[in-house]
SERO-582063 format. One line per 8 residues: number of its first residue (from 1); for each residue y, x, z of C-alpha. Coordinates in steps of 0.1 Angstrom, whole numbers, m for minus. Last residue first. Layout:
N
NUM) Y:X:Z; ...
//
This chain:
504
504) m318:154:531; m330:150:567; m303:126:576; m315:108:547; m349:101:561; m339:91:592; m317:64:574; m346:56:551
496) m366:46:583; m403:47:575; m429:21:565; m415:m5:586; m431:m37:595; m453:m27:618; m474:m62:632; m478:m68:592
488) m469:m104:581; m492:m97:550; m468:m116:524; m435:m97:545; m439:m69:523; m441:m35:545; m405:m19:548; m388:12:532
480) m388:m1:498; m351:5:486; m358:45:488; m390:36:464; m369:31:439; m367:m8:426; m402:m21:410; m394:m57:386
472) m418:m84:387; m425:m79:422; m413:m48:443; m382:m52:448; m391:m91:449; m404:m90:488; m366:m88:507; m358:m119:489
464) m387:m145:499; m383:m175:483; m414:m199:490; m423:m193:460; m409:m164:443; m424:m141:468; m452:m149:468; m470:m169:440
456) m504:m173:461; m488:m185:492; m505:m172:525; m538:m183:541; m564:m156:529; m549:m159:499; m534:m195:483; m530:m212:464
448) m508:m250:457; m482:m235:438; m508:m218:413; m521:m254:402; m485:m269:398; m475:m238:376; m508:m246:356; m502:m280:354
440) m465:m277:345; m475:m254:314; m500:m277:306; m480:m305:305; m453:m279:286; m477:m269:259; m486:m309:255; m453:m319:249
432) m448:m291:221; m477:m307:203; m494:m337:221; m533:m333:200; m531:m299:186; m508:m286:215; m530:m299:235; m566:m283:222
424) m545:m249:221; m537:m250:256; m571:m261:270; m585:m228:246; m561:m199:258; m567:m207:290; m602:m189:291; m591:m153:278
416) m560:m152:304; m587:m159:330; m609:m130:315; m576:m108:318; m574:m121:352; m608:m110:362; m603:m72:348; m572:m67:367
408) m549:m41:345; m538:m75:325; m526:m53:285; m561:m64:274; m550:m103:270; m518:m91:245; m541:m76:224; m564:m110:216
400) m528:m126:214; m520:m107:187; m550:m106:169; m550:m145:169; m514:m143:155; m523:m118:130; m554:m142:115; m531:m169:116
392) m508:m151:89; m536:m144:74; m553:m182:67; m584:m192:77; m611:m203:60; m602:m194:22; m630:m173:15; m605:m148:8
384) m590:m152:41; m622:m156:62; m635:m121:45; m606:m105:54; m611:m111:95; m649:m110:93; m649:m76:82; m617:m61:101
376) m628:m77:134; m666:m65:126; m657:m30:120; m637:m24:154; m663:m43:172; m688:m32:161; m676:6:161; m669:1:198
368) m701:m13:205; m721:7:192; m710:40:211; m708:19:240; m740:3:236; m741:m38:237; m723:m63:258; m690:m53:258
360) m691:m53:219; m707:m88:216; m682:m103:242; m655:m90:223; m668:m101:194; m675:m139:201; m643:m136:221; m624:m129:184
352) m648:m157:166; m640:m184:192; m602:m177:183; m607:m182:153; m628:m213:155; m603:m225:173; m569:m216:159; m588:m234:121
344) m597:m267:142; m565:m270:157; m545:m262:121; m564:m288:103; m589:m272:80; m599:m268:44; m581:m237:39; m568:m230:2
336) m531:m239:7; m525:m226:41; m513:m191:30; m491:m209:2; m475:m230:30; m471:m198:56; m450:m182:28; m430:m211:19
328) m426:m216:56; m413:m183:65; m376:m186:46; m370:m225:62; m373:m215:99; m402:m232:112; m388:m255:148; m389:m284:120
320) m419:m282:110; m430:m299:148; m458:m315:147; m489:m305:135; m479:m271:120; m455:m260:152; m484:m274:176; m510:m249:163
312) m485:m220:160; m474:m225:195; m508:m227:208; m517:m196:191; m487:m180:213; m495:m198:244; m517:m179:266; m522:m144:250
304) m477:m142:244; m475:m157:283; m495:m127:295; m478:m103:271; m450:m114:285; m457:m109:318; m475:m74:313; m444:m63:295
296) m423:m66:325; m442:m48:345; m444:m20:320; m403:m19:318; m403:m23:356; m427:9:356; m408:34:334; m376:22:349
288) m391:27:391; m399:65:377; m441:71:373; m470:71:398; m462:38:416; m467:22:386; m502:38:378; m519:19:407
280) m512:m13:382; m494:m44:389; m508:m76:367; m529:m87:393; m502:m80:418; m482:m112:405; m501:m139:416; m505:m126:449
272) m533:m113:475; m538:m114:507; m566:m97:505; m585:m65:491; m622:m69:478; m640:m36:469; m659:m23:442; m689:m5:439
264) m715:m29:449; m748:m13:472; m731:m14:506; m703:m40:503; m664:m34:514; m640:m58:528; m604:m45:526; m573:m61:544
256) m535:m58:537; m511:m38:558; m491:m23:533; m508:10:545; m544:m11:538; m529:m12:504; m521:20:494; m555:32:505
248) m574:1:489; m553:17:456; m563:49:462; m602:46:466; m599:28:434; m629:2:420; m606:m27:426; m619:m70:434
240) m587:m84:440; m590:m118:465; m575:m154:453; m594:m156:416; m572:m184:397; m600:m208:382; m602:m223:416; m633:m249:428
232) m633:m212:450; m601:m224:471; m594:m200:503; m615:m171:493; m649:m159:517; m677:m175:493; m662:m165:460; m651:m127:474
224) m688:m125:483; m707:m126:451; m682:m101:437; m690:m79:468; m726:m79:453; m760:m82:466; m759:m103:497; m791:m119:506
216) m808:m153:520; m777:m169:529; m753:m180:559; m717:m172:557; m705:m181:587; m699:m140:598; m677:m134:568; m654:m164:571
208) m650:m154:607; m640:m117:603; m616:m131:579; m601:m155:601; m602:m129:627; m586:m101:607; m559:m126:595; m546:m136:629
200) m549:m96:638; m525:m89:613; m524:m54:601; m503:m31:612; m514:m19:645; m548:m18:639; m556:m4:603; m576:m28:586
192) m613:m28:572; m639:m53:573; m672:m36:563; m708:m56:551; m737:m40:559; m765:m62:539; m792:m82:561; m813:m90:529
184) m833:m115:540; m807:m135:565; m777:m120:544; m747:m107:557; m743:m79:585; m715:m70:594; m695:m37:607; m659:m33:618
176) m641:m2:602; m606:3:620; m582:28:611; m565:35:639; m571:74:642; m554:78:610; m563:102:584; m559:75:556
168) m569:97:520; m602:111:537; m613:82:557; m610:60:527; m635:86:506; m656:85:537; m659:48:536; m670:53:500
160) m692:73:503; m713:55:534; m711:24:514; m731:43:486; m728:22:454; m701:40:440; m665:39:443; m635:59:421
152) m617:94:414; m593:91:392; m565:103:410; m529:97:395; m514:98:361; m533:88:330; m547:57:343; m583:38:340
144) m589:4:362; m621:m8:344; m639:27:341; m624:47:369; m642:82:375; m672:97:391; m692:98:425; m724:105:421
136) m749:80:411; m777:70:439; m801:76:463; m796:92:493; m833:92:509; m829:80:547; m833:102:575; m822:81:606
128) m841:82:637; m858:57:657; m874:67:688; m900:43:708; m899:26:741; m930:14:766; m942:54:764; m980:54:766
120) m985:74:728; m956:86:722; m941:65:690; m915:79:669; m902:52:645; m884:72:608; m855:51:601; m845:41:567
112) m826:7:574; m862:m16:568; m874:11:596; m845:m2:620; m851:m37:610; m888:m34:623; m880:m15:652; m853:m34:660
104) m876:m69:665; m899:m47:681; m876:m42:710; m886:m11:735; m857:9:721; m846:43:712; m814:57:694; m812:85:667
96) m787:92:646; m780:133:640; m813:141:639; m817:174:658; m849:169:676; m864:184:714; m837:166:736; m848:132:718
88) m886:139:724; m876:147:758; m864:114:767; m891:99:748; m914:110:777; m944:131:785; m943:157:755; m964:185:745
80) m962:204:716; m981:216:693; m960:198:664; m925:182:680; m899:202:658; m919:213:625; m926:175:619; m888:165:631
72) m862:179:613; m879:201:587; m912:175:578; m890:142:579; m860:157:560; m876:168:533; m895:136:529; m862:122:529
64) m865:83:534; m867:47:525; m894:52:498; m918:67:522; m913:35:544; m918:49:582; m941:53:613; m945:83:633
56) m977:87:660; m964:112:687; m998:124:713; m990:156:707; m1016:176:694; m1021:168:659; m986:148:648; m1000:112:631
48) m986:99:604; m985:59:600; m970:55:558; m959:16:546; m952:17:513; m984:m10:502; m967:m35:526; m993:m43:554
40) m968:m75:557; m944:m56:573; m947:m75:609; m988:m73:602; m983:m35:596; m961:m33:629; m980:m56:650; m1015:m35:643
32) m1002:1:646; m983:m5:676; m1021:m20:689; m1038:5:680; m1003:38:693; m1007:19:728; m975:12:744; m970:m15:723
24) m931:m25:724; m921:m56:733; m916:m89:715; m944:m106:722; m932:m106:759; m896:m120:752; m917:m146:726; m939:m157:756
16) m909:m155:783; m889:m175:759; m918:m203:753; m919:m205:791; m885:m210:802; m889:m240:772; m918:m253:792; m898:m252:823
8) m868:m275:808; m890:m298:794; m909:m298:822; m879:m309:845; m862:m327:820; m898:m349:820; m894:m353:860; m859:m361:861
//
């Protein structure tokens, strides 16, 4: 009992130590001292001092608005006097300003882009907000482009692109819950949902996920949808990553939810299913015939990228007789001069087209689009008349290089790039058998996802009727009235058709 007790009284008295070293300096030395050593005398670090007043102001000069600093609160509080922060506060027009007599938040608050006000005397200080904006301005889509429809998308400002949400969802329950992630980098993270309709079960298994995470620093939302999805040993992503203010909007109204990153321009949206990564923004934009048709192309385009080259491969190792008999004359004589097997010829091919592609994204646009426009066409007809490959491969590879870019979803379409490969390497070795293992693998694989707790191939599996207008195919948006049932939203209905027919 004894040693508990001391134990216990020498902890009391560790905490009363730190509590006390903690505190604000009331003299402007001693303020001066702690919050340079705090800082690590950083070379950025300003103290100004305002004649006549007793106020000593602390701050990063490449944190905040120099303008700012001299019109807001310089040409406010010189030649005066002041005998508490109370006045100070009365006496300035920053719009955020909040005091404190922790040093902890003084030093995370000038980290943030807050100016410190210190009265000389005073046991609290001022911090106020006046931080530089730095940054692009705001401009349009470049991985999620579309003719019809805004085209307005994110930047790096968190603040922007909050706003933008606030402007397109007017709604006094949209919620914006602030995090901070990162033990270094302390990044504002936002969780975003619109109480009432989305599921509070899923905000707090989000809100957990988020809050666990324990790292130096955050830079990216990227870097954050692979520590906060269900399975990230996954190829399959599980949360979109989108760049559109108006497609987070349409979503949050379907009663998904969006975690935003300050400093990364795109935003993560979850639950999420198979077949929305292949659903563009634009869809909603044009007549339910136009879109089903485009829909529907995605898919097969998607299976056309995956396993068209494999088909070719296995066709020519195995299976002649699936050939019909008027192409393979034809495909004999353009096989005649190359040297190898038909899985060795697919992939080198198709390790020259991703060799391109990844060369053209990688340098200048203007350069890279000629490259790689010039270099297909160049390599392409010199590997047929050097006998290395032959043409009628050289149109399948193309084909299913095309095919890949018709995925709207920029991570799927890489996906899409990466199957290709495993596919091709069975069919050479199992033929047709091996296209359908890893078919069935695949399909297995996807069956077993899923987002933020709900099935990844919703709403084909498990069967969920009501959900597939707006699936594969998109029905008028008169047959869509309620909320899919893949988010469980509290609201399920977006309006009542009936009403709304009455009216008509």
């Amino acid at each position: 009992m004894f040693f508990k007790k001391t134990l216990s009284t020498n902890k009391q008295e560790k905490e009363k130590s730190k509590d006390a070293d903690n505190i604000i300096p009331t003299n402007r030395e001693r303020m001066s001292l702690e919050f340079r050593r705090r800082l690590q005398n950083s070379a950025d670090i300003v103290e100004t001092e305002v004649p006549g007043t007793g106020i000593t102001l602390f701050y990063f000069h490449t944190l905040i608005d120099m303008n700012l600093l001299h019109k807001d609160i310089i040409e406010q509080i010189k030649n005066q006097s002041f005998h508490s922060i109370e006045n100070i506060m009365g006496q300035l027009s920053v719009g955020i300003m909040d005091k404190t007599n922790q040093m902890d938040k003084v030093i995370q608050s000038a980290i943030g882009g807050h100016v410190i006000i210190h009265l000389e005397g005073a046991d609290k200080v001022i911090y106020a907000r006046i931080a530089s904006n730095t940054g692009r301005a705001l401009s349009n889509a470049i991985n999620e482009s579309q003719v019809i429809g805004p085209q307005i998308a994110f930047n790096e400002s968190l603040s922007t692109n909050l706003s933008l949400i606030r402007k397109y969802i007017a709604d006094p329950n949209l919620s914006i819950e602030d995090i901070r992630v990162g033990k270094r980098t302390t990044t504002a993270v936002s969780l975003i949902h619109i109480h009432g309709i989305a599921n509070q079960q899923m905000v707090d298994i989000l809100r957990d996920r988020i809050k666990k995470i324990n790292m130096d620093g955050l830079i990216d939302s990227s870097v954050l949808v692979q520590l906060i999805e269900d399975n990230s040993l996954s190829i399959f992503p599980q949360m979109v990553l989108t760049e559109r203010p108006d497609r987070i909007c349409s979503w949050l109204l379907m009663g998904k939810l969006v975690v935003m990153v300050d400093g990364s321009p795109q935003a993560i949206a979850c639950p999420q299913s198979f077949l929305e990564y292949f659903q563009s923004m634009e869809d909603k934009n044009v007549n339910w015939q136009v879109a089903t048709f485009l829909r529907l192309l995605r898919i097969f385009a998607l299976f056309l990228s995956v396993y068209f080259t494999a088909i070719y491969v296995a066709s020519l190792t195995f299976h002649y007789e699936v050939i019909p008999q008027t192409l393979l004359i034809p495909l004999s004589e353009s096989r005649a001069r190359v040297p190898f097997p038909p899985i060795m010829e697919a992939l080198i091919m198709e390790f020259f087209i991703e060799l391109l592609r990844e060369a053209a994204a990688r340098l200048p646009t203007k350069v890279g689009q000629s490259m790689g426009i010039v270099g297909g066409i160049v390599i392409g007809t010199a590997a047929v008349d050097a006998g290395f490959t032959s043409n009628i491969l050289i149109i399948i590879v193309a084909l299913g290089a095309l095919a890949s870019f018709t995925t709207p979803n920029y991570s799927m379409g890489n996906i899409v790039r990466v199957l290709r490969f495993p596919i091709i390497v069975l069919a050479g070795f199992w033929g047709f058998y091996g296209i359908m293992f890893g078919f069935c693998f695949i399909l297995i694989h996807l069956l077993r996802q899923s987002s933020l707790g709900t099935p990844f191939l919703t709403p084909f599996y498990p069967p969920r009727l009501a959900d597939w207008k707006n699936s594969i195919i998109r029905l008028p948006l008169t047959f869509t009235a309620k909320r899919p049932n893949q988010t469980r939203p509290e609201d399920v209905d977006k309006y009542n058709p009936s009403v709304a027919k009455e009216k008509e």
